[in-house]
C-alpha positions as a printed Julia matrix, in Angstrom:
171×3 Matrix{Float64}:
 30.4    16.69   23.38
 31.84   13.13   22.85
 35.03   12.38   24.0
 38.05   11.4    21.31
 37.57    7.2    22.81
 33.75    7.47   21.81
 34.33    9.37   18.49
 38.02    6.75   17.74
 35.39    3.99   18.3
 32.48    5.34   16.29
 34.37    5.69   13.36
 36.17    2.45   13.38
 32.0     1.24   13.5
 31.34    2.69   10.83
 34.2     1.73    8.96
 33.45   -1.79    9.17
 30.67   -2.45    6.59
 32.46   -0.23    3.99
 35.6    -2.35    4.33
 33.91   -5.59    4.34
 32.0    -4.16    1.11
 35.35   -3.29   -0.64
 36.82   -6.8     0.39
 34.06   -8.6    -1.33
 34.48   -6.52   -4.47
 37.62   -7.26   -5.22
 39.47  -10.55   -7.34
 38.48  -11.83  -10.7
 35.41  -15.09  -10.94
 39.07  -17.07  -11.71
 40.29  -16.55   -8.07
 37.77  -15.91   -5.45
 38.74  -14.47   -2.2
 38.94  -17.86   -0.08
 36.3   -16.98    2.24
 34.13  -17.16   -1.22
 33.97  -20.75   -1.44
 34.87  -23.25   -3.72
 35.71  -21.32   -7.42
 32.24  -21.69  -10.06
 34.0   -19.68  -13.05
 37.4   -19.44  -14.84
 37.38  -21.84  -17.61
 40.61  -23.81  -17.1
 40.66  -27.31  -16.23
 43.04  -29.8   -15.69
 44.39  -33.38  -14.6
 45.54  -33.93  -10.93
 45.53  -37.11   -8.75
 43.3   -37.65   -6.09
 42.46  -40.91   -3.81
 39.66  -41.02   -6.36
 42.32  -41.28   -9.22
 43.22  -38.68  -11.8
 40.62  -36.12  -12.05
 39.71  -33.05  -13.66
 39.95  -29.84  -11.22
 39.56  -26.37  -11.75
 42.09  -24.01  -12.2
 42.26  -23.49   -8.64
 42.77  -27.16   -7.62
 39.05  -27.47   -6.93
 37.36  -30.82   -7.81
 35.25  -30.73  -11.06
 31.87  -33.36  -11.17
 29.09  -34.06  -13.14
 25.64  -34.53  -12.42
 23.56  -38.17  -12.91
 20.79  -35.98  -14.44
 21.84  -33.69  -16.6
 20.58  -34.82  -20.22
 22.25  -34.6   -23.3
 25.11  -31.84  -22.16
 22.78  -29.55  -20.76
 21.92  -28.34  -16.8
 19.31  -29.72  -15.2
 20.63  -27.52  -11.97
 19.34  -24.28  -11.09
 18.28  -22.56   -7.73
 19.1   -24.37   -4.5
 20.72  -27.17   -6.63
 23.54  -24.16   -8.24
 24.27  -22.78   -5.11
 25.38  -25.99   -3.77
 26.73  -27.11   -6.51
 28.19  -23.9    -8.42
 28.14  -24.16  -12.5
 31.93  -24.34  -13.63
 31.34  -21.44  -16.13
 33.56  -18.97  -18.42
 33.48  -15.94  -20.04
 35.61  -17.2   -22.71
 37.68  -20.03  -24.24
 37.84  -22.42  -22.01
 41.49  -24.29  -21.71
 42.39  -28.0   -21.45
 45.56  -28.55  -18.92
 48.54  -31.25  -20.18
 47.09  -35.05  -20.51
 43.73  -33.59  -20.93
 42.25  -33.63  -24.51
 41.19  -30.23  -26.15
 38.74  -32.14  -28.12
 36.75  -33.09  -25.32
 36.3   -29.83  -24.04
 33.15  -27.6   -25.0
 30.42  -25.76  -22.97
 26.81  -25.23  -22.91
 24.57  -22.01  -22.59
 22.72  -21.96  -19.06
 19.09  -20.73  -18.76
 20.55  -18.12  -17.01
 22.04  -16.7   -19.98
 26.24  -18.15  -18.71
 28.61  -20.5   -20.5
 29.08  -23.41  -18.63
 32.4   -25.53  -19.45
 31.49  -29.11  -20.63
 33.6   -31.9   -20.68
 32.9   -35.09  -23.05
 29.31  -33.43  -22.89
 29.04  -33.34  -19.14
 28.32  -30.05  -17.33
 31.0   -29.23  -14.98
 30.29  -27.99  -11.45
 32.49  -27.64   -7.79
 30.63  -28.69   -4.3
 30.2   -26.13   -1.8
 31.3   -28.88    0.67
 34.66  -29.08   -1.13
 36.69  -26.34    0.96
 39.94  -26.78   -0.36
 41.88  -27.99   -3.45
 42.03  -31.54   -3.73
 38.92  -32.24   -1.98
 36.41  -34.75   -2.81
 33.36  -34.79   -0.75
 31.11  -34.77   -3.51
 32.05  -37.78   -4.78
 29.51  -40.33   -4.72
 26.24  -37.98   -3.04
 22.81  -38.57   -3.97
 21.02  -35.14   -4.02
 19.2   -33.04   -6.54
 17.62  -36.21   -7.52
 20.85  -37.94   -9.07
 24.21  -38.86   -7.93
 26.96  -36.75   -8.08
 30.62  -38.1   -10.01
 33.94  -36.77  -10.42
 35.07  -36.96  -13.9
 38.47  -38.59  -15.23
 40.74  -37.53  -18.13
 38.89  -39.54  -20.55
 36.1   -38.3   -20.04
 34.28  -41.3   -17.89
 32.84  -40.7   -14.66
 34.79  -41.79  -11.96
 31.52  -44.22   -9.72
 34.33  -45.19   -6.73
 34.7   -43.64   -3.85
 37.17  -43.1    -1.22
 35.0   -42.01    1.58
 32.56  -44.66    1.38
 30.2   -41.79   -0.49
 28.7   -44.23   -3.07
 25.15  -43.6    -2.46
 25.03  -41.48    0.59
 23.04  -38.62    0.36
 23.84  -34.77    0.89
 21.86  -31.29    0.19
């Protein structure tokens, strides 16, 4: 017969994984548990300074870039390339924060079937190396086979760097 220590412990065990199961079930795609990594969904964008400048972010703070080789407002990033670089996407409307202009906001259907947001006809994505709000090591990487920008207000890329990350290469 196993003692009450042994059977304490064997339960807490098993506990674990269903716990851990329920904890990654929970939130909406707006507001990721943190441990999720950088936010890919939501919609919302808006204007916030940075060392870069102003520059659009996610509703969660999270920097919002473009990629070099994306043509004509659709992704050219899939696979390896999205999970680095998660597709800002929404499930509706998307929203334009104050100082940014509505008109410049659109999205794009993915080949996976979701609605990424666009802005001034660039795809919008987050960088897994980006872990908290604010953040800006994207800025500037060469990988995927194009560089990698944060995006200003109007629209325009934003090429300088405040890391030095003009060129460098990542992923």
């Amino acid at each position: 017969m196993m003692s009450i220590t042994r059977r304490v412990g064997l339960a807490a065990l098993l506990a674990v994984p269903i716990l851990v199961a329920a904890g990654c079930g929970g939130g909406s795609a707006a507001t990721p548990p943190a441990s999720a990594g950088p936010a890919a969904a939501g919609g919302a964008i808006a204007a916030a300074s940075s060392p870069l400048g102003r520059i659009l972010v996610a509703g969660n703070g999270m920097t919002l870039y473009m990629f070099a080789r994306d043509p004509s407002g659709q992704s050219a990033c899939s696979g390896s390339c999205a999970a680095n670089w998660p597709p800002y996407t929404a499930t509706g409307t998307p929203s334009a924060g104050t100082g940014l202009r509505a008109s410049l906001l659109g999205t794009t259907m993915r080949a996976d079937g979701s609605t990424q947001v666009t802005y001034d006809g660039h795809p919008l994505y987050t960088f897994a190396g980006d872990p908290s709000p604010g953040d800006t090591n994207g800025q500037g990487l060469d990988a995927f086979g194009a560089h990698w920008w944060a995006v200003a207000p109007d629209g325009k890329v934003v090429l300088g760097s405040s890391q030095g990350g003009a060129g460098r290469s990542g992923y």
